[in-house]
PDB file of N, CA, C and O in Angstrom:
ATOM      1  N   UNK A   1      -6.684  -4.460  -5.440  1.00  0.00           N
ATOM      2  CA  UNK A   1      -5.428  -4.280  -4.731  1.00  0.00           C
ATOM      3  C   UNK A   1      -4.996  -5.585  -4.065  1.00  0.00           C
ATOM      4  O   UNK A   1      -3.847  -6.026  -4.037  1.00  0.00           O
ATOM      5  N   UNK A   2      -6.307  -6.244  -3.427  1.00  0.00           N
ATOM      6  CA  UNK A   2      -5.824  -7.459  -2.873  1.00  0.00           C
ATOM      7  C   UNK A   2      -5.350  -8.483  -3.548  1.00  0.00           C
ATOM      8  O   UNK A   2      -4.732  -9.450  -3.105  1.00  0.00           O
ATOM      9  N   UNK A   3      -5.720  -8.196  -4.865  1.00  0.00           N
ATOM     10  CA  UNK A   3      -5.414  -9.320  -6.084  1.00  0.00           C
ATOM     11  C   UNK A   3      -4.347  -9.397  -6.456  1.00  0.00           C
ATOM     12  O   UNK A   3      -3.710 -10.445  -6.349  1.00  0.00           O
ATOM     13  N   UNK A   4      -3.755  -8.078  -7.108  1.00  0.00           N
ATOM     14  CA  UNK A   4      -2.381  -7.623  -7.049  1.00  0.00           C
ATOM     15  C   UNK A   4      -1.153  -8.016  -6.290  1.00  0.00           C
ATOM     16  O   UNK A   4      -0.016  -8.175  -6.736  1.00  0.00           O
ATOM     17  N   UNK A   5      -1.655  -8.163  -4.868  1.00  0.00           N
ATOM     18  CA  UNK A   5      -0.606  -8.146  -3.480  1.00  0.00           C
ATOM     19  C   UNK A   5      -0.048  -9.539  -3.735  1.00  0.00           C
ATOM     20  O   UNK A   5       1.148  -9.801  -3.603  1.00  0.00           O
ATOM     21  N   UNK A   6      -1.134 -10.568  -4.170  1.00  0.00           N
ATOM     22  CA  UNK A   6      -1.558 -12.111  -4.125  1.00  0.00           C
ATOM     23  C   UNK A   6      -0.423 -12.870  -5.449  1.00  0.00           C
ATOM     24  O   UNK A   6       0.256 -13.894  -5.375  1.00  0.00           O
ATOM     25  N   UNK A   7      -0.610 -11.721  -6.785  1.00  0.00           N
ATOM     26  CA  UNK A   7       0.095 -12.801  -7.752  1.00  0.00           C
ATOM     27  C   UNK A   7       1.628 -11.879  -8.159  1.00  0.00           C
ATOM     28  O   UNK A   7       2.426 -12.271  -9.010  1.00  0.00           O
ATOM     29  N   UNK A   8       1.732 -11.098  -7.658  1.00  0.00           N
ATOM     30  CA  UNK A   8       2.725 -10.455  -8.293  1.00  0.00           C
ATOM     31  C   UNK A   8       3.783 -10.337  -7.250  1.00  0.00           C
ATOM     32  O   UNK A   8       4.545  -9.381  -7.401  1.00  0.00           O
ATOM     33  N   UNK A   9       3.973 -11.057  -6.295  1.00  0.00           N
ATOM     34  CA  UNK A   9       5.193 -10.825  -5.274  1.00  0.00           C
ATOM     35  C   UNK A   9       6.454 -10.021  -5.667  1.00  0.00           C
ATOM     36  O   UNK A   9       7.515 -10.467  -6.104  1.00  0.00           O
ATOM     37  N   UNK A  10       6.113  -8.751  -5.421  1.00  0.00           N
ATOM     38  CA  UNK A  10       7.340  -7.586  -5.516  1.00  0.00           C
ATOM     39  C   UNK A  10       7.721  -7.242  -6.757  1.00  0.00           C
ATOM     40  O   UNK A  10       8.684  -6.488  -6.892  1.00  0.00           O
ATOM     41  N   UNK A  11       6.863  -7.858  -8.129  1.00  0.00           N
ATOM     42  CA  UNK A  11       7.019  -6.758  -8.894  1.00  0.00           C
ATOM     43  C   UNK A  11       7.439  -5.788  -9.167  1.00  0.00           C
ATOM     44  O   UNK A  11       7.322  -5.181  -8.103  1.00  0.00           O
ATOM     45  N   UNK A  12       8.176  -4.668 -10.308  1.00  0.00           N
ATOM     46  CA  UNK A  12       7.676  -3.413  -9.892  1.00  0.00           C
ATOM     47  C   UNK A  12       6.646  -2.954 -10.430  1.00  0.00           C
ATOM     48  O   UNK A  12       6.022  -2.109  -9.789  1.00  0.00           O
ATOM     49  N   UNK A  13       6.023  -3.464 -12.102  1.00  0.00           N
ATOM     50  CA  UNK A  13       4.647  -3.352 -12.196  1.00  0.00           C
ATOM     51  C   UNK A  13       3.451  -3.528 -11.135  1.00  0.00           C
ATOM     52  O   UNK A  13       2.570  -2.683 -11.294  1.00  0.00           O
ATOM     53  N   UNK A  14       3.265  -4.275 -10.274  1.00  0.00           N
ATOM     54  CA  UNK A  14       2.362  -4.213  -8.697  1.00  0.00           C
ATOM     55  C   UNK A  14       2.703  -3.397  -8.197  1.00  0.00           C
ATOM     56  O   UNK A  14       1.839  -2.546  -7.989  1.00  0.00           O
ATOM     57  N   UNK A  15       3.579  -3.207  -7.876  1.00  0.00           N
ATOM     58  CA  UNK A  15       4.264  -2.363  -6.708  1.00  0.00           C
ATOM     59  C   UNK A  15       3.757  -0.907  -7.307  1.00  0.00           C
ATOM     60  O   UNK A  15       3.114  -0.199  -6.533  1.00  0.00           O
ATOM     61  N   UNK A  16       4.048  -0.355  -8.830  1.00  0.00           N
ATOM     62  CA  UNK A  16       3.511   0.822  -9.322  1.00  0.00           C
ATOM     63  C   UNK A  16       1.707   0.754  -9.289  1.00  0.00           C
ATOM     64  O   UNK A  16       0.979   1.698  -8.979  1.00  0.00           O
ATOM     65  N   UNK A  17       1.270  -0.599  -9.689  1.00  0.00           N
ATOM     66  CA  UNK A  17      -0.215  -0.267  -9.301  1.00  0.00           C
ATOM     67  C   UNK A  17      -0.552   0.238  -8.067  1.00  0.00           C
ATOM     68  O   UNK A  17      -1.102   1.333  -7.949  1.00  0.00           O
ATOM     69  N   UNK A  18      -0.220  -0.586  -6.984  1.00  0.00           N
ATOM     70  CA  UNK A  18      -0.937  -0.687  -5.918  1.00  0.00           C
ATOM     71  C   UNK A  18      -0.243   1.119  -5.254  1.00  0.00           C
ATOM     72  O   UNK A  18      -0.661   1.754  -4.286  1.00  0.00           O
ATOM     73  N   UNK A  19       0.835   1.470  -6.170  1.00  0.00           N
ATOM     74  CA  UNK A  19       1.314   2.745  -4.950  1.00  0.00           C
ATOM     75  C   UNK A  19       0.256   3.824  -5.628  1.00  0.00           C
ATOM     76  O   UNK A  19      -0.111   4.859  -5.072  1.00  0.00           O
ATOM     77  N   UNK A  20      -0.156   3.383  -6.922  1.00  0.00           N
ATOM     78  CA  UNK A  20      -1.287   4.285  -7.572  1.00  0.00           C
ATOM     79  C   UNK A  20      -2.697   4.304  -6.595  1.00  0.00           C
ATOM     80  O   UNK A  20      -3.183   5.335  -6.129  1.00  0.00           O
ATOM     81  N   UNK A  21      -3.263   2.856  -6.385  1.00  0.00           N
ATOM     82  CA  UNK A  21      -4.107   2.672  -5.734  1.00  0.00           C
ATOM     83  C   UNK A  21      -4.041   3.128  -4.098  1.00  0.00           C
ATOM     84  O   UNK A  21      -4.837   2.653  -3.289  1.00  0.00           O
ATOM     85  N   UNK A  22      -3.107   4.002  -3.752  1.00  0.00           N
ATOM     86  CA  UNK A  22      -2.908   4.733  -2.409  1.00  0.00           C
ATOM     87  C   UNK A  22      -3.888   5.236  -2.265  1.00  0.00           C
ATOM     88  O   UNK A  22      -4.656   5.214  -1.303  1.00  0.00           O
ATOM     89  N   UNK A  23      -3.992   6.131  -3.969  1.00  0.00           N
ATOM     90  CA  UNK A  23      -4.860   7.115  -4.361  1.00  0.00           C
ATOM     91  C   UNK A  23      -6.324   7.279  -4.482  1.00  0.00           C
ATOM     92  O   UNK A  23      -7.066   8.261  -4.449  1.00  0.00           O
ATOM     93  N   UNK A  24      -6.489   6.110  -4.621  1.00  0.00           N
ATOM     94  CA  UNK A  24      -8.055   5.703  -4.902  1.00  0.00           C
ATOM     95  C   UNK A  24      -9.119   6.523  -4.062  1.00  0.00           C
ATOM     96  O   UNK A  24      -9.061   6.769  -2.857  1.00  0.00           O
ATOM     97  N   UNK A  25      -9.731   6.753  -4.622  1.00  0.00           N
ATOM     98  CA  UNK A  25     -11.037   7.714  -3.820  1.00  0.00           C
ATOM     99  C   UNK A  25     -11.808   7.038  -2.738  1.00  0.00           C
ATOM    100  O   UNK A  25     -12.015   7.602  -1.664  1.00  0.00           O
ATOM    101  N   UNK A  26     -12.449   5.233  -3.142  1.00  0.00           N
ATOM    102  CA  UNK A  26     -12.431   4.554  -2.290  1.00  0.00           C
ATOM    103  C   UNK A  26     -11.456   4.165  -1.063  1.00  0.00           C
ATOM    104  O   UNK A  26     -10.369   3.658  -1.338  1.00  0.00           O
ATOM    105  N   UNK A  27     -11.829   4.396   0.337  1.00  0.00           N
ATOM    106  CA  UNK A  27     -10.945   3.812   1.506  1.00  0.00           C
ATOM    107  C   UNK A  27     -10.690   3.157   1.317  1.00  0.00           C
ATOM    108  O   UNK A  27      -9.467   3.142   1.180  1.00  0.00           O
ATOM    109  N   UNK A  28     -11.481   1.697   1.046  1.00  0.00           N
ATOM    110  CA  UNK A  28     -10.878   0.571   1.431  1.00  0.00           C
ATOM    111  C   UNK A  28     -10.151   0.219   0.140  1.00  0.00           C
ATOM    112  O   UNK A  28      -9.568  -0.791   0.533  1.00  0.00           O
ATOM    113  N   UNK A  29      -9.845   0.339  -0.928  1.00  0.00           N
ATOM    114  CA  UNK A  29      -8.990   0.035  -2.164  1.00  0.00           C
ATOM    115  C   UNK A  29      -7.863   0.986  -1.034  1.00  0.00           C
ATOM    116  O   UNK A  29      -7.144   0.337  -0.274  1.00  0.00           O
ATOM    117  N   UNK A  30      -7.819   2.154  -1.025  1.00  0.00           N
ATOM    118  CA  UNK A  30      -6.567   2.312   0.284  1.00  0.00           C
ATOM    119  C   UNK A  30      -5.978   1.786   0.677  1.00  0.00           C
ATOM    120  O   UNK A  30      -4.790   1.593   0.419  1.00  0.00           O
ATOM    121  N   UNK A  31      -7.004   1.138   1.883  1.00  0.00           N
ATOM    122  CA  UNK A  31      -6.633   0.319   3.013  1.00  0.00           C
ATOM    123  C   UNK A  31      -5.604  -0.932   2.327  1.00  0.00           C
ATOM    124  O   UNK A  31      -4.425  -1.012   2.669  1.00  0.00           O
ATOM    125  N   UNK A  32      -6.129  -1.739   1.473  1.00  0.00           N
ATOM    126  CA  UNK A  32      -6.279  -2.781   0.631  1.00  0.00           C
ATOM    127  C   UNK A  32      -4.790  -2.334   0.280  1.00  0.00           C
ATOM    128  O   UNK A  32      -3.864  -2.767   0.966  1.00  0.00           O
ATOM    129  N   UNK A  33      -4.601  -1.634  -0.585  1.00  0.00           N
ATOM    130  CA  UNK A  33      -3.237  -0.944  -1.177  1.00  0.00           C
ATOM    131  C   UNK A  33      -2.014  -1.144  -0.215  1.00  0.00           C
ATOM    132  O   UNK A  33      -1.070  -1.932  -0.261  1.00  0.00           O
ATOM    133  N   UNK A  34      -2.295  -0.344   0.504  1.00  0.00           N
ATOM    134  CA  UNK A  34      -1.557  -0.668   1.903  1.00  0.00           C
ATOM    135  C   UNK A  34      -1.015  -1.961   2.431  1.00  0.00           C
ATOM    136  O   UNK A  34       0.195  -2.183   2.481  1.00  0.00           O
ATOM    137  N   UNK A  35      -1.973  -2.850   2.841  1.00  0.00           N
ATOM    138  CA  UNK A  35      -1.459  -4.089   3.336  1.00  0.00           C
ATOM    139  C   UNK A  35      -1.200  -4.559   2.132  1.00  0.00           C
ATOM    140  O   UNK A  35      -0.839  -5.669   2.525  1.00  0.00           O
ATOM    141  N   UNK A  36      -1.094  -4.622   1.033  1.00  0.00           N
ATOM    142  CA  UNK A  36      -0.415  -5.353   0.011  1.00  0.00           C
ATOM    143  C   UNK A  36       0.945  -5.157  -0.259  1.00  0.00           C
ATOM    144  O   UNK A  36       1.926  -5.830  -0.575  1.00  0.00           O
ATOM    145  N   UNK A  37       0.641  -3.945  -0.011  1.00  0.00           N
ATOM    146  CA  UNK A  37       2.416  -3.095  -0.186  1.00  0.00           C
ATOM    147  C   UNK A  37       3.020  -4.046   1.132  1.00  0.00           C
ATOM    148  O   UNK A  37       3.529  -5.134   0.865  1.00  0.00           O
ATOM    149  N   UNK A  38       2.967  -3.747   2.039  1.00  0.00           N
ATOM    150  CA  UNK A  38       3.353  -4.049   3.624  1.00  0.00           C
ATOM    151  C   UNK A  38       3.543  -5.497   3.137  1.00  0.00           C
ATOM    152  O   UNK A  38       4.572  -5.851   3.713  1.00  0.00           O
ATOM    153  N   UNK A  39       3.008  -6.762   2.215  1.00  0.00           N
ATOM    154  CA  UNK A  39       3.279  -8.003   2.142  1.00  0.00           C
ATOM    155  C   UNK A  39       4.016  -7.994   1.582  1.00  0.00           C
ATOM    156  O   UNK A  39       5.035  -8.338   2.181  1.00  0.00           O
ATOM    157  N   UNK A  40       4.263  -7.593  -0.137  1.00  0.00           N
ATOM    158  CA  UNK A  40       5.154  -7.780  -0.532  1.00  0.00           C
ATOM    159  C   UNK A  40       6.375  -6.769  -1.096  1.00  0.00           C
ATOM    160  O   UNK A  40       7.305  -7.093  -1.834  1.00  0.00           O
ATOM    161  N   UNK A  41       6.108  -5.544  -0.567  1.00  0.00           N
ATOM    162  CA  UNK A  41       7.259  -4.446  -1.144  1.00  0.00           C
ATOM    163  C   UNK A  41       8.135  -4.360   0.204  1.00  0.00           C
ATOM    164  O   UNK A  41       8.573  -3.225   0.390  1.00  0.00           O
ATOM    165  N   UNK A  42       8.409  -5.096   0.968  1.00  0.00           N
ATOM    166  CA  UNK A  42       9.181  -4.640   2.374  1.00  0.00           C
ATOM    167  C   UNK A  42      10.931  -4.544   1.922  1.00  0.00           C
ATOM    168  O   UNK A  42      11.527  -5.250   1.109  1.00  0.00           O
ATOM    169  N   UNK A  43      11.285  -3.796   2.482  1.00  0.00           N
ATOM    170  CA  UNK A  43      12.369  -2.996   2.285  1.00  0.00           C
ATOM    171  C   UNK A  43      12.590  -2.583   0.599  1.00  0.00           C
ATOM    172  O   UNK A  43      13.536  -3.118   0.020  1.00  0.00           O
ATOM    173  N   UNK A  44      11.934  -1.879   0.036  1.00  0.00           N
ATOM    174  CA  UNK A  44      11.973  -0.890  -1.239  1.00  0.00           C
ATOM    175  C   UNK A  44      11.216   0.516  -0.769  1.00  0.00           C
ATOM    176  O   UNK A  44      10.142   0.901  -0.307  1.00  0.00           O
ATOM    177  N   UNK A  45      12.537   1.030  -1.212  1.00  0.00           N
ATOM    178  CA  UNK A  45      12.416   2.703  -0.537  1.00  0.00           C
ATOM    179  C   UNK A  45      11.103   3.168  -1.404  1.00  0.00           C
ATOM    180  O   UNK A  45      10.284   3.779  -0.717  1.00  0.00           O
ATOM    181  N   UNK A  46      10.753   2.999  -2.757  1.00  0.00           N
ATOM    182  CA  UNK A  46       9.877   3.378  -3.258  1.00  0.00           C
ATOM    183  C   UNK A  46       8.256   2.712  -2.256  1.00  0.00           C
ATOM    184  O   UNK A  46       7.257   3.391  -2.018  1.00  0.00           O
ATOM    185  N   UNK A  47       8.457   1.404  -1.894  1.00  0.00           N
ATOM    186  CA  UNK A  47       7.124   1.461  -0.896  1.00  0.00           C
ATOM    187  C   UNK A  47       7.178   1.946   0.073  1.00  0.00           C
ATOM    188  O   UNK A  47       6.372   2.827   0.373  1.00  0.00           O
ATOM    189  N   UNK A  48       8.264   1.493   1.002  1.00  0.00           N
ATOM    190  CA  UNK A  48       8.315   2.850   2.153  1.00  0.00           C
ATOM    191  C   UNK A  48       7.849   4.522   2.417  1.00  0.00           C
ATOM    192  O   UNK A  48       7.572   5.131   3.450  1.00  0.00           O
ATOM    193  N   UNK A  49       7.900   4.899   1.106  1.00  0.00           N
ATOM    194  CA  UNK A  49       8.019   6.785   1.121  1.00  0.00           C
ATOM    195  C   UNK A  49       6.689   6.250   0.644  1.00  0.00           C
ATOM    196  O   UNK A  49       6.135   6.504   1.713  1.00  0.00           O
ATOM    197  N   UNK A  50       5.644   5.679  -0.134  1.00  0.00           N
ATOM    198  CA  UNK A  50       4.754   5.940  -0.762  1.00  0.00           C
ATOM    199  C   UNK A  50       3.544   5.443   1.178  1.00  0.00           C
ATOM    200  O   UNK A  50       2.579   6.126   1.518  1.00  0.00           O
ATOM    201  N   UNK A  51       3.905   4.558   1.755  1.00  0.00           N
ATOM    202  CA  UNK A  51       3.354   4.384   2.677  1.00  0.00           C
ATOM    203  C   UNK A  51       3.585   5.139   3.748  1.00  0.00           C
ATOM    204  O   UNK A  51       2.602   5.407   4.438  1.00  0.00           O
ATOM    205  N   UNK A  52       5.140   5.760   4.232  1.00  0.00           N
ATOM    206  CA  UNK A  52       4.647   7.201   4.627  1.00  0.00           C
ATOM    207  C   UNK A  52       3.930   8.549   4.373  1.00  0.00           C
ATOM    208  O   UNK A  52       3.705   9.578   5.009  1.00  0.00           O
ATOM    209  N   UNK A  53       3.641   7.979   2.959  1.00  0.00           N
ATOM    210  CA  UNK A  53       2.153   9.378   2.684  1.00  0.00           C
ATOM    211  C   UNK A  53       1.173   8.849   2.848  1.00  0.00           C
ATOM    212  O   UNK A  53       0.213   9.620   2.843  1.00  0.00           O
ATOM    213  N   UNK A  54       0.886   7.580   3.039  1.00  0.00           N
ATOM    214  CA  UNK A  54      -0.441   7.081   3.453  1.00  0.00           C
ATOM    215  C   UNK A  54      -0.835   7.045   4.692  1.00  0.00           C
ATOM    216  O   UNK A  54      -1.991   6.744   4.990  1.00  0.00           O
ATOM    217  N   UNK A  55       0.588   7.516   6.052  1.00  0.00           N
ATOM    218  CA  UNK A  55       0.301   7.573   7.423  1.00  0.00           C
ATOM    219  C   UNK A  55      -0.533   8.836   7.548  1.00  0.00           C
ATOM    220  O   UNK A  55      -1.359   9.010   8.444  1.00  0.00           O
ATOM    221  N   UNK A  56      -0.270   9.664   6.630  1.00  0.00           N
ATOM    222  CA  UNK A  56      -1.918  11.182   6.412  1.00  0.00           C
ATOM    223  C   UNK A  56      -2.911  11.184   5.951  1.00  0.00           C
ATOM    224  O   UNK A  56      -3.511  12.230   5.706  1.00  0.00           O
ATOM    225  N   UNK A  57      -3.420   9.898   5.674  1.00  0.00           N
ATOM    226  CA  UNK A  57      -4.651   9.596   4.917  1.00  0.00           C
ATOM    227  C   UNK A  57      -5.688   9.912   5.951  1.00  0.00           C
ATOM    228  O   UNK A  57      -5.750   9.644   7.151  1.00  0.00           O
ATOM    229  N   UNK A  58      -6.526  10.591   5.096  1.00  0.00           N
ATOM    230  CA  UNK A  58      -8.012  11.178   5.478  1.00  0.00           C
ATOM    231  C   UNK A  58      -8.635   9.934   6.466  1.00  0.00           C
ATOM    232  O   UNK A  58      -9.474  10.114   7.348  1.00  0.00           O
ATOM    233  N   UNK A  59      -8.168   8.949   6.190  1.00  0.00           N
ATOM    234  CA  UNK A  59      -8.840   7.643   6.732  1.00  0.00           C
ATOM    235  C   UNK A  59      -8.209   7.166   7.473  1.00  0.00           C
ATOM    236  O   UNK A  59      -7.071   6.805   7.176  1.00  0.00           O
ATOM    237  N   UNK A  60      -8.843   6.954   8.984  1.00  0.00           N
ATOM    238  CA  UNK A  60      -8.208   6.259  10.133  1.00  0.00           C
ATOM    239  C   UNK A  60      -7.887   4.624   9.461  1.00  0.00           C
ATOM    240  O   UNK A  60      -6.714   4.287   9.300  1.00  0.00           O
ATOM    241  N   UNK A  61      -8.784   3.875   9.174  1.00  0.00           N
ATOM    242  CA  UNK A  61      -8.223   2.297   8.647  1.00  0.00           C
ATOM    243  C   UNK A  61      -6.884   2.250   7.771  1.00  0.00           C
ATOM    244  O   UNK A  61      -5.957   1.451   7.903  1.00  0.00           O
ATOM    245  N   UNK A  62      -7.000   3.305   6.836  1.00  0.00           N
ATOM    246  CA  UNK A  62      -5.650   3.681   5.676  1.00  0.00           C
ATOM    247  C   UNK A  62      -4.529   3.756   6.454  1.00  0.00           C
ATOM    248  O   UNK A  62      -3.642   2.903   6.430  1.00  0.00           O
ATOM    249  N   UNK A  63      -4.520   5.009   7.339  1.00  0.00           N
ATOM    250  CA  UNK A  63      -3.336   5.383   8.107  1.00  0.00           C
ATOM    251  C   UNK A  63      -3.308   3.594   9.573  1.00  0.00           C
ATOM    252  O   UNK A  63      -2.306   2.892   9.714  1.00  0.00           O
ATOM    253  N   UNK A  64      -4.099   3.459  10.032  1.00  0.00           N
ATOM    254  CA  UNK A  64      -3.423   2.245  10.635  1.00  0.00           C
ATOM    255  C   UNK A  64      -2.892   1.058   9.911  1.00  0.00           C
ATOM    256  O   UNK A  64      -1.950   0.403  10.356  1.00  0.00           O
ATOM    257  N   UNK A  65      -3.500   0.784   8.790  1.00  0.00           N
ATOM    258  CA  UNK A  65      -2.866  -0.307   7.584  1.00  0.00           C
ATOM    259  C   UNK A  65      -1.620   0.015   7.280  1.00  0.00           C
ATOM    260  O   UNK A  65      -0.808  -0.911   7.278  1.00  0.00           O
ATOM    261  N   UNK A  66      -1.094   1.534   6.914  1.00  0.00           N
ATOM    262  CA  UNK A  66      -0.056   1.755   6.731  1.00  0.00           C
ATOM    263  C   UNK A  66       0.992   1.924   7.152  1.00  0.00           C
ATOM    264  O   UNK A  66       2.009   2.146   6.496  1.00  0.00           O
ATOM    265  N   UNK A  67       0.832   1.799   8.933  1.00  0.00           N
ATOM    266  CA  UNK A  67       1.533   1.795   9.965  1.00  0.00           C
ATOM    267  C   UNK A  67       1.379   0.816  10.344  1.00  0.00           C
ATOM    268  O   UNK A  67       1.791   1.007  11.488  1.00  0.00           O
ATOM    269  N   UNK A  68       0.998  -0.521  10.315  1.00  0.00           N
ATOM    270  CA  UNK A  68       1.453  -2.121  10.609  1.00  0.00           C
ATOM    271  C   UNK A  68       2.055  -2.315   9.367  1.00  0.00           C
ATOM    272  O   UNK A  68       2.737  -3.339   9.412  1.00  0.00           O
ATOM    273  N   UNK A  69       2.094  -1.784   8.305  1.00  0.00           N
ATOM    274  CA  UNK A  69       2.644  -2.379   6.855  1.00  0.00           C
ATOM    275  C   UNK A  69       4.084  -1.931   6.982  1.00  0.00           C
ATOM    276  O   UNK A  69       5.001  -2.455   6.351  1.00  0.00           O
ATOM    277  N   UNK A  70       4.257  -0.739   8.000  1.00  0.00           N
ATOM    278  CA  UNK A  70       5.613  -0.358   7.968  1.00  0.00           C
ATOM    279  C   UNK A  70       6.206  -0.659   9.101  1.00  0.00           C
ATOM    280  O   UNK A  70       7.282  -0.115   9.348  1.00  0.00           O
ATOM    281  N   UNK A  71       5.566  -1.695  10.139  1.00  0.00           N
ATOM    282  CA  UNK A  71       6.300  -2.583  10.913  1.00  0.00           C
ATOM    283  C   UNK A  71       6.511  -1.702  12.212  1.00  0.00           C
ATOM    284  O   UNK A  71       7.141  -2.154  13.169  1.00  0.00           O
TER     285      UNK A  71
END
């Protein structure tokens, strides 16, 4: 996810990985997902809505990543 965030600045191929990688079973690919989105998807409604479903993540680090990513 962090790799992703790094070469693909706003893509929408990244942007569709990493909103996949919300999903990931692993937290921290989550977490990871998250602040990548928050670097480079800022103002696209498609990262926005996908990072307000990540403010319900099972995971306290997920849900705070995703709430500094959304400023």
């Amino acid at each position: 996810a962090e790799s992703l965030g790094s070469i693909g600045q706003g893509s929408e191929e990244v942007i569709d990985a990493l909103i996949i990688a919300l999903k990931d079973r692993a937290n921290w690919v989550r977490r990871k997902a998250a602040e990548s989105l928050g670097n480079i998807g800022q103002g696209s409604e498609k990262v926005i809505d996908a990072l307000l479903i990540a403010l319900k993540d099972e995971n306290e680090d997920v849900r705070q990543e995703a709430a500094e990513s959304l400023g």
